[in-house]
C-alpha positions in Angstrom: 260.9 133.8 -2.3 262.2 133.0 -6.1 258.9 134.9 -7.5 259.6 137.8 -5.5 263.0 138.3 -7.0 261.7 137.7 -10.3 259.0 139.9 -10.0 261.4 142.5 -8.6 263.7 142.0 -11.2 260.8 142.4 -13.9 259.1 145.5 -12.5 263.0 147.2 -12.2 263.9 146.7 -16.2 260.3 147.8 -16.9 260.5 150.8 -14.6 264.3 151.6 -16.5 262.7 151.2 -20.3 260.0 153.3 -19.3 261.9 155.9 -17.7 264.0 155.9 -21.2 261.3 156.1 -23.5 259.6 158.8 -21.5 262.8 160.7 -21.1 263.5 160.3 -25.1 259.6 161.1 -26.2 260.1 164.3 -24.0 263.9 165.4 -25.6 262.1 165.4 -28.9 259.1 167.4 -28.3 261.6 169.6 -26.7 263.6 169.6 -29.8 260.7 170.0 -32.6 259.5 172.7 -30.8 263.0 174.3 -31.3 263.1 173.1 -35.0 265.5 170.6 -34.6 265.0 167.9 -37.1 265.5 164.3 -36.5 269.0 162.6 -37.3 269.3 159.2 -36.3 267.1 156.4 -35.8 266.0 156.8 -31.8 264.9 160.3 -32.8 262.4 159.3 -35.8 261.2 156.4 -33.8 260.4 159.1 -31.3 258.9 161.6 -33.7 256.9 158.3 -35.2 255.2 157.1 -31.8 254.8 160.2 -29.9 254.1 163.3 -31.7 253.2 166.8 -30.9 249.8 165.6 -30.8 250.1 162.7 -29.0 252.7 164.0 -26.3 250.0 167.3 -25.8 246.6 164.8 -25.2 249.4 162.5 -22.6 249.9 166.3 -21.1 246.3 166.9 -21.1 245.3 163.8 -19.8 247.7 164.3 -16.6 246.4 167.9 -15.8 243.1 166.7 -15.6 244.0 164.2 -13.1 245.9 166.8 -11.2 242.5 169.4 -11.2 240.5 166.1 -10.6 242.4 165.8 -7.3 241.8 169.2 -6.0 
């Protein structure tokens, strides 16, 4: 019963981080495509690990799976 809390516990702050991150990857493409340049810290981490490039394959890669499924 004590691993199934834990395990809950786990999956729910992983599930919250990766909610964030994806939320704050997809501000900033939102925002470089409007020309806003980065200011603090969060925002050139963002601009660092997820890219126009990078955030237009992850876009790719999801479409595909969608037509895949049709």
């Amino acid at each position: 019963m004590l691993a199934g809390k834990v395990l809950t516990w786990f999956l729910i702050i992983f599930m919250v981080c990766n909610v964030a991150v994806s939320c704050i990857a997809l501000v900033r493409y939102d925002e470089r495509g409007k020309g806003v340049v980065a200011e603090n810290s969060i925002q050139k981490w963002a601009d660092e690990h997820y890219d126009d490039a990078k955030m237009e394959d992850l876009s790719e890669c999801k479409s595909d799976r969608i037509e895949n499924k049709m």
